[in-house]
BAFI-3210 file (N, C-alpha, C; in Angstrom, 3 decimals, decimal comma, padded with zeros to 6 digits):
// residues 281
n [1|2|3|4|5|6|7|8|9|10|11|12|13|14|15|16|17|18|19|20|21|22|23|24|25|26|27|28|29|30|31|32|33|34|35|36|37|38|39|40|41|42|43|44|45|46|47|48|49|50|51|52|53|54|55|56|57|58|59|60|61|62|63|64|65|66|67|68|69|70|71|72|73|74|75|76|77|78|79|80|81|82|83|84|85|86|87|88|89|90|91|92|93|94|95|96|97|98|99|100|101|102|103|104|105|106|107|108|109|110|111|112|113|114|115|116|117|118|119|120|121|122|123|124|125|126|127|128|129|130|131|132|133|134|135|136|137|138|139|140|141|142|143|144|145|146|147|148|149|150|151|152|153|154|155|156|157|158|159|160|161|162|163|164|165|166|167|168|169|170|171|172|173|174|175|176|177|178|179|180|181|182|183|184|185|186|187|188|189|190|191|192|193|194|195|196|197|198|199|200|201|202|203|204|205|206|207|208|209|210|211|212|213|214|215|216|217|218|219|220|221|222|223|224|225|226|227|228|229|230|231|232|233|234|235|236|237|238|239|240|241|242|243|244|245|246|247|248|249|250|251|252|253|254|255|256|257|258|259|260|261|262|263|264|265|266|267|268|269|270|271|272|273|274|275|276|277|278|279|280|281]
n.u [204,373|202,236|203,641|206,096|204,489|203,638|205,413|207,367|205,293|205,212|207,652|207,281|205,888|207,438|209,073|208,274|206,989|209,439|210,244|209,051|209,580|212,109|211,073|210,083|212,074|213,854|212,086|211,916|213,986|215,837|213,909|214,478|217,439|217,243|215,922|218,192|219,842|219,081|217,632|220,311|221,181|219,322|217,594|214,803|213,779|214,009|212,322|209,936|209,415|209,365|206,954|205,675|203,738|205,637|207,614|204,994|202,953|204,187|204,005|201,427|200,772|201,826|199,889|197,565|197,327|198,383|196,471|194,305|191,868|189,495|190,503|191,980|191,011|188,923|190,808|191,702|190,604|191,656|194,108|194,558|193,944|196,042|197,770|198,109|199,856|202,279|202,852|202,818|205,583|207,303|207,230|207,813|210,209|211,840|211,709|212,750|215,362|216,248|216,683|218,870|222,425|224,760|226,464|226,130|224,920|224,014|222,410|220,809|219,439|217,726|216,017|215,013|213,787|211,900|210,254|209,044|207,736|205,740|204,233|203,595|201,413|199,869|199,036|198,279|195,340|194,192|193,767|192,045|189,354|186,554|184,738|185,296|185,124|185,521|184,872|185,602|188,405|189,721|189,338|190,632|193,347|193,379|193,398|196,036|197,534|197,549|198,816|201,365|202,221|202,170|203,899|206,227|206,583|208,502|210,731|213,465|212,878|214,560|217,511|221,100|223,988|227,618|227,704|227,963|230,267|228,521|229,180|230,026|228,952|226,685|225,007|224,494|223,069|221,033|219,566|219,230|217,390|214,914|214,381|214,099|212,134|209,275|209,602|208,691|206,230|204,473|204,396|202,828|200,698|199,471|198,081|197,253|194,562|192,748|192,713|195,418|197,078|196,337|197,291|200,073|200,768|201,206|203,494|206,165|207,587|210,055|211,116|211,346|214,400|215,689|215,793|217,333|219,983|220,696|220,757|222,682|224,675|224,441|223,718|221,504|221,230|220,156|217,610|215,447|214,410|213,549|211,639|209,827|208,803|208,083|205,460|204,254|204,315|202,748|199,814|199,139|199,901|197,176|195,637|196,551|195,303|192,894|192,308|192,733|190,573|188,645|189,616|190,704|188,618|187,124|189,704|191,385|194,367|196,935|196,679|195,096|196,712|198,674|197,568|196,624|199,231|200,180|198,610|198,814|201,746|201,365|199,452|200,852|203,126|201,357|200,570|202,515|203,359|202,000|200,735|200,938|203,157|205,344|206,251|207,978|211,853]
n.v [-018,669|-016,714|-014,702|-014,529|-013,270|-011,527|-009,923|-009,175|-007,916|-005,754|-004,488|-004,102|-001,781|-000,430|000,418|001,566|003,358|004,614|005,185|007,016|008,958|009,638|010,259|012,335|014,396|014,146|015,354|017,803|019,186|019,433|021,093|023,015|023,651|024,122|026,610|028,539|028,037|029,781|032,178|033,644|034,569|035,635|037,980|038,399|036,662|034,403|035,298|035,449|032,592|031,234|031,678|029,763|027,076|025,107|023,700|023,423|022,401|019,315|019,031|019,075|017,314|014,920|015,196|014,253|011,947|010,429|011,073|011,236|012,334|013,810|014,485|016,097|018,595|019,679|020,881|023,254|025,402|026,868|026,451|028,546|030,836|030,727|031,831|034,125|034,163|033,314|035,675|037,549|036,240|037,301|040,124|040,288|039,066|040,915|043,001|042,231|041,944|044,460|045,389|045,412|045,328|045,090|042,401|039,559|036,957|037,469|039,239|037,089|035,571|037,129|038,335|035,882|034,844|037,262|036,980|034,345|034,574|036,327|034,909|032,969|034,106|035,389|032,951|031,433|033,272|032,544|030,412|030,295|030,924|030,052|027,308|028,427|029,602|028,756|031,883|033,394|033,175|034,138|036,548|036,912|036,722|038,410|040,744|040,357|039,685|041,987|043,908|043,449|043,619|046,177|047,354|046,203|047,572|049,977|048,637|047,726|046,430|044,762|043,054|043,347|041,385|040,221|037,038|034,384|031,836|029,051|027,472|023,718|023,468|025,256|024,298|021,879|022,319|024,137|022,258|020,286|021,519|021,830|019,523|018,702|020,085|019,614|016,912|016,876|018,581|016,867|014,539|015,300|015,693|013,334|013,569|016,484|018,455|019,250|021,948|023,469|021,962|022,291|025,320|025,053|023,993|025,964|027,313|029,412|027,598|026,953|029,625|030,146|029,254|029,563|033,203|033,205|032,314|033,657|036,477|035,833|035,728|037,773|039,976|042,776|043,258|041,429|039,894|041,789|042,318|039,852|039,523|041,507|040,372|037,917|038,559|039,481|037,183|035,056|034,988|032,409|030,281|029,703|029,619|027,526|026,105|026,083|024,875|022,299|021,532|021,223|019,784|017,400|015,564|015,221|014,496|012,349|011,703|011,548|012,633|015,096|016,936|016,663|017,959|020,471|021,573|022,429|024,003|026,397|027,415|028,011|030,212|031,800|032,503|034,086|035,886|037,299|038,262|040,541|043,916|044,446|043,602|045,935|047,498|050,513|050,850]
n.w [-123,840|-124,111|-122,656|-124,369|-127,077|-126,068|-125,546|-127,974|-129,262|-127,789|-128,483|-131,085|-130,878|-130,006|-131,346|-133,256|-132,263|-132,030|-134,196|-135,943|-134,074|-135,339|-137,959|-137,442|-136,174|-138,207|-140,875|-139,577|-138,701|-141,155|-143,116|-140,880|-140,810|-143,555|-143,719|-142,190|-143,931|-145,894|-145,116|-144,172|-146,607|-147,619|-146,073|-146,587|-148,198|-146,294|-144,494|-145,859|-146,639|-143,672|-143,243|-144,217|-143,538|-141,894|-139,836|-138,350|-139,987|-139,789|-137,079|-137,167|-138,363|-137,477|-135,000|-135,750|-137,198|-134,746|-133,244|-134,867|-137,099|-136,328|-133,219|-134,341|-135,941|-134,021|-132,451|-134,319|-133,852|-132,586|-132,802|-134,939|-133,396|-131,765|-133,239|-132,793|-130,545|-131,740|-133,047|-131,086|-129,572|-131,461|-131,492|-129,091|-128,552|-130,066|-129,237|-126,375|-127,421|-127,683|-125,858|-124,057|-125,517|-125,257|-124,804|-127,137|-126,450|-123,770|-124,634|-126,480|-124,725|-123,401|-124,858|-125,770|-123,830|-123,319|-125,506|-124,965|-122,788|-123,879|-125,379|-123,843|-122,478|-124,152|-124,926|-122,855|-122,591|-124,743|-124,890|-122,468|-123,505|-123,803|-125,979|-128,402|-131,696|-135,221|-135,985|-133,922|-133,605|-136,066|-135,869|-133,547|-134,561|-136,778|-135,607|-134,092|-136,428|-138,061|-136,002|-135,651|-137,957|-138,202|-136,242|-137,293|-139,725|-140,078|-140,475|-142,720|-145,787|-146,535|-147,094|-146,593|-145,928|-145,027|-145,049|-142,501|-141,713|-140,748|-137,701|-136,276|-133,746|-133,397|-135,345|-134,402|-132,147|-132,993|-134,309|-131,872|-130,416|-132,115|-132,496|-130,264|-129,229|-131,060|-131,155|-127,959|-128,325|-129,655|-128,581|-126,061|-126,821|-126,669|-123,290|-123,300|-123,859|-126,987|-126,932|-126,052|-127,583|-130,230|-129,805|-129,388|-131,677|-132,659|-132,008|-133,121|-133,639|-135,827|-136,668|-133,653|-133,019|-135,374|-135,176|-132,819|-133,680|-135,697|-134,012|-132,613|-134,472|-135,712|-134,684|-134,235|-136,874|-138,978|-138,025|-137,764|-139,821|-141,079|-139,354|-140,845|-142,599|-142,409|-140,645|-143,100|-144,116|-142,798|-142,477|-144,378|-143,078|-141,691|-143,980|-144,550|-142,167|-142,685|-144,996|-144,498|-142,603|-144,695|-146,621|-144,935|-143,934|-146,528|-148,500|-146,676|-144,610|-145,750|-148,652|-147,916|-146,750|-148,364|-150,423|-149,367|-148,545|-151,242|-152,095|-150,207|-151,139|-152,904|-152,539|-151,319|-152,847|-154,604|-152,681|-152,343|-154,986|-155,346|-154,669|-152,169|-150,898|-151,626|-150,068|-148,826|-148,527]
ca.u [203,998|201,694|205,039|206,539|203,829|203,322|207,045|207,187|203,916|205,489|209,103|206,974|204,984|208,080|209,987|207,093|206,967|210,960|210,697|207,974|210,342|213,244|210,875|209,782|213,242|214,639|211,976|211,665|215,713|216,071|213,494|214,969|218,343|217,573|215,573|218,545|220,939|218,355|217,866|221,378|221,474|218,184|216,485|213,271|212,976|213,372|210,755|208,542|209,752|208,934|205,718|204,968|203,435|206,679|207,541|203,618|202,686|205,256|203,630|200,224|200,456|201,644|198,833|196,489|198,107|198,409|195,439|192,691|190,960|188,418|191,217|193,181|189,851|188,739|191,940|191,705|189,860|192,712|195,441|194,608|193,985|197,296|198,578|198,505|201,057|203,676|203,347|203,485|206,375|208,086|207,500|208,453|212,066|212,300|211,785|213,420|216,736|216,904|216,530|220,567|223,102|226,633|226,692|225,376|225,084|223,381|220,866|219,779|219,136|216,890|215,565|214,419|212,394|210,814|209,554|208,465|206,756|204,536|203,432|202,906|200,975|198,572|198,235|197,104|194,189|193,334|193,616|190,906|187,827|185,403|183,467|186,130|184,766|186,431|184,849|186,441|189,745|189,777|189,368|192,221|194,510|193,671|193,740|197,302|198,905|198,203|199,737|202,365|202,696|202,152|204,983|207,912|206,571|209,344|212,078|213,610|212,407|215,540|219,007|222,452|225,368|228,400|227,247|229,075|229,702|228,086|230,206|229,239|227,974|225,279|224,496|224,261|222,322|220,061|218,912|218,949|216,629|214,095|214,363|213,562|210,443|208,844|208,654|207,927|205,407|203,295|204,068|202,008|199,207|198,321|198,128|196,464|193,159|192,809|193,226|196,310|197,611|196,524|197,668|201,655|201,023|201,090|204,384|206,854|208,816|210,799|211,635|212,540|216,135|216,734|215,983|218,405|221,109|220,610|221,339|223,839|225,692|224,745|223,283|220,255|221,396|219,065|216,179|214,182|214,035|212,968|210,527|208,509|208,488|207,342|204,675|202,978|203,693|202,430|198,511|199,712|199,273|195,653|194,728|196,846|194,335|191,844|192,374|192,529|189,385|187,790|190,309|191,239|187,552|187,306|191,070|192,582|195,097|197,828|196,580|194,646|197,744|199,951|196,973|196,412|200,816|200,870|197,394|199,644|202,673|200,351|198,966|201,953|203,743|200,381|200,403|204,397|203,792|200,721|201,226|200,706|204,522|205,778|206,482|209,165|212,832]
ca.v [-018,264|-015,790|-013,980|-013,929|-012,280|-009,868|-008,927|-008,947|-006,716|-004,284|-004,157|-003,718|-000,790|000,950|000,385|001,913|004,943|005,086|005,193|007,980|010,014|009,432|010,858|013,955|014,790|014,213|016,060|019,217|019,683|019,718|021,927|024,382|024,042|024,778|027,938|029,209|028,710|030,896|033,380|034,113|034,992|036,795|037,553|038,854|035,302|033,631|035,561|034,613|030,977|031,309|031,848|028,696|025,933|024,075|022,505|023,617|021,320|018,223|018,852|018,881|015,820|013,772|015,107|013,929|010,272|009,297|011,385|010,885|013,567|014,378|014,969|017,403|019,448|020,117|022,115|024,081|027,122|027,535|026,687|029,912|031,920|030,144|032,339|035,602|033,926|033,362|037,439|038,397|035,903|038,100|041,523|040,272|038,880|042,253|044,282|042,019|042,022|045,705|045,747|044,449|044,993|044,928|040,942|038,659|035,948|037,854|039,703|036,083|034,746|038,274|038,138|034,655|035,138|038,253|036,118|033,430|034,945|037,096|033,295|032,520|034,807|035,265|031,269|031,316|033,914|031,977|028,862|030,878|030,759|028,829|027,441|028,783|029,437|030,184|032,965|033,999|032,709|034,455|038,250|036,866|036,524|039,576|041,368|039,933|039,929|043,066|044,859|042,563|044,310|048,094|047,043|046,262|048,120|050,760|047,848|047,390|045,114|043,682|043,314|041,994|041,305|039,383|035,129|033,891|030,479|027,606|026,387|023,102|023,586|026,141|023,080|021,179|023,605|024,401|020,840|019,875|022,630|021,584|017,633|018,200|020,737|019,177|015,543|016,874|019,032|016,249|013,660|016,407|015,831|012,522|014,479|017,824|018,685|019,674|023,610|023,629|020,928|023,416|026,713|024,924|023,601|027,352|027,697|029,550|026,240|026,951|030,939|030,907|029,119|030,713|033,939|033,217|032,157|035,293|037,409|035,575|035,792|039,250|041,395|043,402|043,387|040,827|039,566|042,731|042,373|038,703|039,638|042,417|039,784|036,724|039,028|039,188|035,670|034,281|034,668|031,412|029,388|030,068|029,138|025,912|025,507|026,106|024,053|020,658|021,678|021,188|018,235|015,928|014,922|014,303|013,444|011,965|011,992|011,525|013,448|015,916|017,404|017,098|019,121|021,527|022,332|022,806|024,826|026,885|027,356|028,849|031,013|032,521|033,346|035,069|036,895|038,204|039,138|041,404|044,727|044,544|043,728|046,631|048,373|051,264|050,074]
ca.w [-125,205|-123,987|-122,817|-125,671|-127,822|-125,243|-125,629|-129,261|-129,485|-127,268|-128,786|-132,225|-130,710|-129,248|-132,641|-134,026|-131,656|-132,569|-136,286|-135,522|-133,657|-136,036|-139,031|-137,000|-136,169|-139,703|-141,230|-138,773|-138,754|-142,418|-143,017|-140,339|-141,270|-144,739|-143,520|-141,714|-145,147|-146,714|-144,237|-143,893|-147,561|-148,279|-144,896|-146,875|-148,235|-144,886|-143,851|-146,572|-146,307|-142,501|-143,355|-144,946|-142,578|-142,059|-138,848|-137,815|-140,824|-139,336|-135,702|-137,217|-139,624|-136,380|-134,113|-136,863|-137,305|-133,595|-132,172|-135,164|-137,934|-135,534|-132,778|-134,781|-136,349|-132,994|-132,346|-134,950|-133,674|-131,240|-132,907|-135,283|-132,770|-131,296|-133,864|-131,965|-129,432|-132,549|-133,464|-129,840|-129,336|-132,586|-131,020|-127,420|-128,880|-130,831|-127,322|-125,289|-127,922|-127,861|-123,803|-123,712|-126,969|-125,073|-125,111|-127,919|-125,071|-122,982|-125,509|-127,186|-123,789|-122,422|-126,391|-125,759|-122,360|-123,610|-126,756|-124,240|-121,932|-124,102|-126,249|-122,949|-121,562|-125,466|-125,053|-122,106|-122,788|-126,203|-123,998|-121,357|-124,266|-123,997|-127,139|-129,335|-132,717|-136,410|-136,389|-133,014|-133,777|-137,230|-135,508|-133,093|-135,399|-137,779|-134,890|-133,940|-137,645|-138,104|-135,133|-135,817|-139,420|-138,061|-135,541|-137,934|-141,000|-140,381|-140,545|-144,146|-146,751|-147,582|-145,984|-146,993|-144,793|-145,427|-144,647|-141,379|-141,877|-139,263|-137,187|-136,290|-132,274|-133,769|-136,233|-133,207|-130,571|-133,503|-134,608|-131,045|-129,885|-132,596|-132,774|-128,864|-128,956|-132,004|-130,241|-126,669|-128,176|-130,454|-127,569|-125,426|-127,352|-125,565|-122,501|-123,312|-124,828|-128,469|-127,157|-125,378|-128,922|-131,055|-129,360|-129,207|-132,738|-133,373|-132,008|-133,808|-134,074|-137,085|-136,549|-132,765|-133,100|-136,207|-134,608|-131,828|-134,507|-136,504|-133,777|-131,972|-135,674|-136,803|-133,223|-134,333|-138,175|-140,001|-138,154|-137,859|-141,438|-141,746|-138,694|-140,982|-144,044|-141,111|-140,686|-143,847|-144,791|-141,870|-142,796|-145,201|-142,056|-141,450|-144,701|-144,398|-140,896|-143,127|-146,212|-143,587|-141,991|-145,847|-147,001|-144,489|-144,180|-147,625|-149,012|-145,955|-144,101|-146,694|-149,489|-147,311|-146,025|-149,166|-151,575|-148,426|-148,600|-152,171|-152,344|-149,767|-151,439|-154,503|-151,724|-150,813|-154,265|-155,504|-151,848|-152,741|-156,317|-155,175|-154,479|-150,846|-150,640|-151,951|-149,300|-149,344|-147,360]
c.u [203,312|202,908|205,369|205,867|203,787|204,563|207,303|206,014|204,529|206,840|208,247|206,463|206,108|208,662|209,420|207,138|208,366|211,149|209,916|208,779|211,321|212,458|210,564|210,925|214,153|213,995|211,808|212,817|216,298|215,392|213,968|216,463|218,388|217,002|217,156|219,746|220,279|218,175|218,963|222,039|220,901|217,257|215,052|213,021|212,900|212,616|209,532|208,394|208,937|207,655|204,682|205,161|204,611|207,171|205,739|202,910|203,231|204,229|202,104|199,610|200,591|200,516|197,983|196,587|197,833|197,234|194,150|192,487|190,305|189,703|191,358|192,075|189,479|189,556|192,231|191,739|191,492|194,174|195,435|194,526|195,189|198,328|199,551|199,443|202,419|204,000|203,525|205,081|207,597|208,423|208,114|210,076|212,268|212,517|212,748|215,213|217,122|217,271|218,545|221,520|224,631|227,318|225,606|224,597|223,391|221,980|219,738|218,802|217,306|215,753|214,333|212,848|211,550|209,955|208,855|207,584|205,633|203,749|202,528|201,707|199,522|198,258|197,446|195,447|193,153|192,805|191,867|189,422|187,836|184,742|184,012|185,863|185,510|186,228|185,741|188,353|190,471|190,140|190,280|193,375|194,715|194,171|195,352|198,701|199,087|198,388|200,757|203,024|202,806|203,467|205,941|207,821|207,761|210,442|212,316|213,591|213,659|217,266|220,485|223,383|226,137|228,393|228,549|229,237|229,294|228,910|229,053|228,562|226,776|224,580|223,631|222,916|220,953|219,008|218,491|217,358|214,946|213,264|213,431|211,860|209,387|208,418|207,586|206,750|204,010|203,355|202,841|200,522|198,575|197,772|196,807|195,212|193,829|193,103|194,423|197,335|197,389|196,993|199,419|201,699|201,546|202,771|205,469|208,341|210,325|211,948|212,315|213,983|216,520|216,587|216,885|219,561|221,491|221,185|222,493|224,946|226,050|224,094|221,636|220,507|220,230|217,515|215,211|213,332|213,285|211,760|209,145|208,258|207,708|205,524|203,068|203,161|202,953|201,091|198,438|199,481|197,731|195,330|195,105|195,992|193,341|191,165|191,902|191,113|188,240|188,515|190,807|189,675|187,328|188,291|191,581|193,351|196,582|198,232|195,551|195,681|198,690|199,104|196,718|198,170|200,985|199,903|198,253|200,508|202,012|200,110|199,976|202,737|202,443|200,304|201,446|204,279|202,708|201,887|201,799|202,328|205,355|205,611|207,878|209,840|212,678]
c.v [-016,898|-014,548|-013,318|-012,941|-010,766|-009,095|-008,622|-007,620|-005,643|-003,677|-003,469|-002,387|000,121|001,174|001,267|003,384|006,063|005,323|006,674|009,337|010,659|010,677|012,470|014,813|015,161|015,503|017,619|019,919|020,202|021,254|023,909|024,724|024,365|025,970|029,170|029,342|030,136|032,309|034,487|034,476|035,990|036,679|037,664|037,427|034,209|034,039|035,202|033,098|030,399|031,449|030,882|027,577|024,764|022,763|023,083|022,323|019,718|018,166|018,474|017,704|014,693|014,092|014,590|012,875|009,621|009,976|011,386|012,500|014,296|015,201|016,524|018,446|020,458|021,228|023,001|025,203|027,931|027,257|028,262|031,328|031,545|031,129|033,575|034,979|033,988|035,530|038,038|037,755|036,789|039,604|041,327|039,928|040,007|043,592|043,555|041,923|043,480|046,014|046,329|044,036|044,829|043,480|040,339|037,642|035,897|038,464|038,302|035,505|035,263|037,856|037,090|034,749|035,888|037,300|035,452|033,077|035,838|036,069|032,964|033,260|035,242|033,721|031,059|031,920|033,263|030,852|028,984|030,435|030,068|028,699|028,383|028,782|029,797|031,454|033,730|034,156|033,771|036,263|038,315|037,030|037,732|040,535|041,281|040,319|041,422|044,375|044,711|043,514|046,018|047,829|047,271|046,776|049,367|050,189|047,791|046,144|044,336|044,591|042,535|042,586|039,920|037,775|035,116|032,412|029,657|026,853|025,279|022,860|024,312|024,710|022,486|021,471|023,404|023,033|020,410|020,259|021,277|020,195|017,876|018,595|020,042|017,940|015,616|017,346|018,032|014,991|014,462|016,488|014,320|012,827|015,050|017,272|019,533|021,280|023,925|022,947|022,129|024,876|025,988|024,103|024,858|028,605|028,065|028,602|026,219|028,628|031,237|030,332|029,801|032,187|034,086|032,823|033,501|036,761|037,105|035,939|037,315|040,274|041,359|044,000|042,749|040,317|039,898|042,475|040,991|038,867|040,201|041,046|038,823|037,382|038,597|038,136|034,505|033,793|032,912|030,090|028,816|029,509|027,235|025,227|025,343|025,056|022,983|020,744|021,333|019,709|017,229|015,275|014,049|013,696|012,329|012,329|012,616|013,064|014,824|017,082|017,668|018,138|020,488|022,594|023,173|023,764|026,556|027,869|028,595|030,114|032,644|032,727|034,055|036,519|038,458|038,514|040,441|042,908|045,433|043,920|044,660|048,285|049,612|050,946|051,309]
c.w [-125,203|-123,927|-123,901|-126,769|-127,244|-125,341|-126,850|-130,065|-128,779|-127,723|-130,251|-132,157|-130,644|-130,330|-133,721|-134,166|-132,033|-134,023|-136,557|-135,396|-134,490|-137,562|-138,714|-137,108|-137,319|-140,562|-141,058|-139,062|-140,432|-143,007|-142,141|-140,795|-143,287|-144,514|-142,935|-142,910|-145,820|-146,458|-144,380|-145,236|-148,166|-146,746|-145,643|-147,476|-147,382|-144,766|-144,704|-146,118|-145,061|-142,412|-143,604|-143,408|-142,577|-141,057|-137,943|-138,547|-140,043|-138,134|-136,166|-138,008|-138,321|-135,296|-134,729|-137,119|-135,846|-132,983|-133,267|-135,688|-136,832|-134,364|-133,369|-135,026|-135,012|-132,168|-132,965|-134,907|-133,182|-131,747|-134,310|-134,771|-131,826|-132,393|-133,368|-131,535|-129,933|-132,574|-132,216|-129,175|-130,261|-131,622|-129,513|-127,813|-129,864|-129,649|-127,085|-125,895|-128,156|-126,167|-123,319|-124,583|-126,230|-125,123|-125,875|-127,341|-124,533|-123,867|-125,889|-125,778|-123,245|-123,740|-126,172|-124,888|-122,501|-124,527|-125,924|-123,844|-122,888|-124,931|-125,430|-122,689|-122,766|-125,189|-123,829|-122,168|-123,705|-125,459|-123,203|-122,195|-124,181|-125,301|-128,385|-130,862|-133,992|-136,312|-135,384|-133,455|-134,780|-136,674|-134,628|-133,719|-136,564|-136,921|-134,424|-134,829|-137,850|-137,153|-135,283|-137,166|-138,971|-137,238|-135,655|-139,252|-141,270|-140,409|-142,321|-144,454|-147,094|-146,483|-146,270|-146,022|-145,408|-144,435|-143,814|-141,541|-140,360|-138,396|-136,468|-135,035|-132,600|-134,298|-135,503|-132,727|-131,042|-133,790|-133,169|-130,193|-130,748|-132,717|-131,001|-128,728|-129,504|-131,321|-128,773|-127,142|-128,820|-129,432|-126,350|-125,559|-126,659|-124,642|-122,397|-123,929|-125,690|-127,968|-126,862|-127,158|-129,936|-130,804|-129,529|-130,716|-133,389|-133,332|-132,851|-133,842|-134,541|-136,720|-135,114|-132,249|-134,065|-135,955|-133,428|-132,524|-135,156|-135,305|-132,974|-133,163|-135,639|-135,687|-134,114|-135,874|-139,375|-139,407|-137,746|-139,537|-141,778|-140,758|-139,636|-142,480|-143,569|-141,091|-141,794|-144,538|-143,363|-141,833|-143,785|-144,181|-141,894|-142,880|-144,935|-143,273|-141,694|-144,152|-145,178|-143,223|-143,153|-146,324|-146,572|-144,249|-145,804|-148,610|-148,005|-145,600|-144,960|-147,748|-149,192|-146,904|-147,187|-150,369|-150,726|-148,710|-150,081|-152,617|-151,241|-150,262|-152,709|-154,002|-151,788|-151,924|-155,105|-154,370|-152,429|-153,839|-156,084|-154,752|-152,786|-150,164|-150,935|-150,902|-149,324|-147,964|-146,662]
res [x|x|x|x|x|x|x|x|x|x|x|x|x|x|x|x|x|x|x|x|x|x|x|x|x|x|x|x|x|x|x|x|x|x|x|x|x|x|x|x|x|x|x|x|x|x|x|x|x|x|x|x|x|x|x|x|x|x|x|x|x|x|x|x|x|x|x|x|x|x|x|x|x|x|x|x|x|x|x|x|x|x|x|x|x|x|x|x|x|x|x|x|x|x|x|x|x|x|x|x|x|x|x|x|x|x|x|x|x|x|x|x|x|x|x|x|x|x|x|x|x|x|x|x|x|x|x|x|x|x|x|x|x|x|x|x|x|x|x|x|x|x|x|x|x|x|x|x|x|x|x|x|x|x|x|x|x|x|x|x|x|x|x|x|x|x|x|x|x|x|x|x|x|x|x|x|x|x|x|x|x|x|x|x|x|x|x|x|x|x|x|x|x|x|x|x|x|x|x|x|x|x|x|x|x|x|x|x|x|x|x|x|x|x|x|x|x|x|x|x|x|x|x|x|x|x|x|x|x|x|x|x|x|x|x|x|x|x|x|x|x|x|x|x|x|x|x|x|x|x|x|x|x|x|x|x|x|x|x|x|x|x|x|x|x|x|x|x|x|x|x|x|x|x|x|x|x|x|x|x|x]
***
């Protein structure tokens, strides 16, 4: 009898862990594959889009569910200053895709590693502090965005090219990519400590397959352009770190997270009507 419960309790747990996985996956993939219809129509509103806490949000709602408020808070500092690693991962796949234009192949691949390694190599440093404070975090990350913005400010605001359609191995590649990172990375969090959880919450999740789609499609045509728009919607994050840090204490989990997205969302269409987008192409 004992048996049996004990097998029943653990089929319920894993069924549990599987329904878990199933929602991460569903909602991460959707999300990206609707970024990359969008993209591939208006890069300057992928890049806004890209801006908005999307699969960062997804990774950070399940670190917050299976590891606990307190958990996730604690990561905070570092997953904003986890930010730098996304804008140096931008400018490293913007070097490393000019390095090598005679194969598409071959560029996404070099593209990739450059991006990689320079995430790597900012996460580790953010990783290095000790005693990691907002306030620290906060001068990481200004410091970060805007080099990030002086960077690609001579790229144009806006870009049309004639839509390639999807064939369905990209479909594939792309969903696959994401469904995989997304679980390994919030399974990761049993593991790690809150700095290491919040520095790969910070990962550009969402932007670096559809940056490797974009130029496998179109070379070095569109996603300079959604890079300089990534840019300045990316601060949109940070205040989504920020909001939680004020409302999952007192909304919850639930509604902590869904008044934090849409407080967001507000964020980021008052940022884009400002003038501070009006940059000349």
């Amino acid at each position: 009898m004992l048996f049996v419960t004990f097998t029943i309790n653990k089929f319920s747990t894993g069924g549990r862990a599987m329904t878990m996985i199933l929602i991460k996956s569903a909602v991460t993939a959707f999300m990206i594959l609707l970024l990359v219809y969008v993209t591939e129509r208006n890069p300057r509103i992928g890049g806004i889009i890209a801006g908005l806490p999307g699969a960062t949000a997804v990774m950070m709602f399940f670190f917050t569910k299976e590891q606990g408020i307190e958990f996730a808070l604690s990561g905070l500092p570092y997953a904003i200053a986890g930010l730098s690693g996304s804008t140096s991962f931008a400018i490293g796949f913007y070097v490393g895709g000019h390095l090598y234009t005679s194969n598409t192949t071959a560029q996404a691949i070099i593209a990739s590693i450059a991006g990689l390694g320079a995430f790597l190599a900012t996460s580790i440093y953010v990783t290095s502090i000790q005693n990691l404070t907002f306030a620290k975090s906060l001068l990481i990350f200004v410091i970060s965005v805007s080099t990030m913005i002086i960077f690609f400010y001579h790229m144009p605001s806006e870009k049309k090219v004639d839509t390639k359609k999807r064939t369905l191995l990209e479909i594939i590649i792309l969903f696959s990519f994401i469904v995989g990172f997304v679980v390994f990375v919030t399974e990761l969090a049993k593991v790690l400590g809150p700095e290491w959880s919040g520095v790969m919450a910070s990962f550009p999740t969402g932007p670096a397959p559809l940056l490797v789609i974009l130029l496998l499609s179109y070379g070095n045509e569109v996603y300079p352009t959604m890079l300089k728009n990534l840019a300045r919607s990316i601060t949109t994050i940070v205040v989504f770190y920020l909001l939680l840090v004020g409302l999952l204490p007192l909304m919850g989990l639930y509604a902590g997270f869904f008044a934090s997205y849409v407080l967001c969302i507000a964020y980021l269409y008052i940022v884009n009507k400002s003038k501070y987008n009006k940059s000349p192409n």
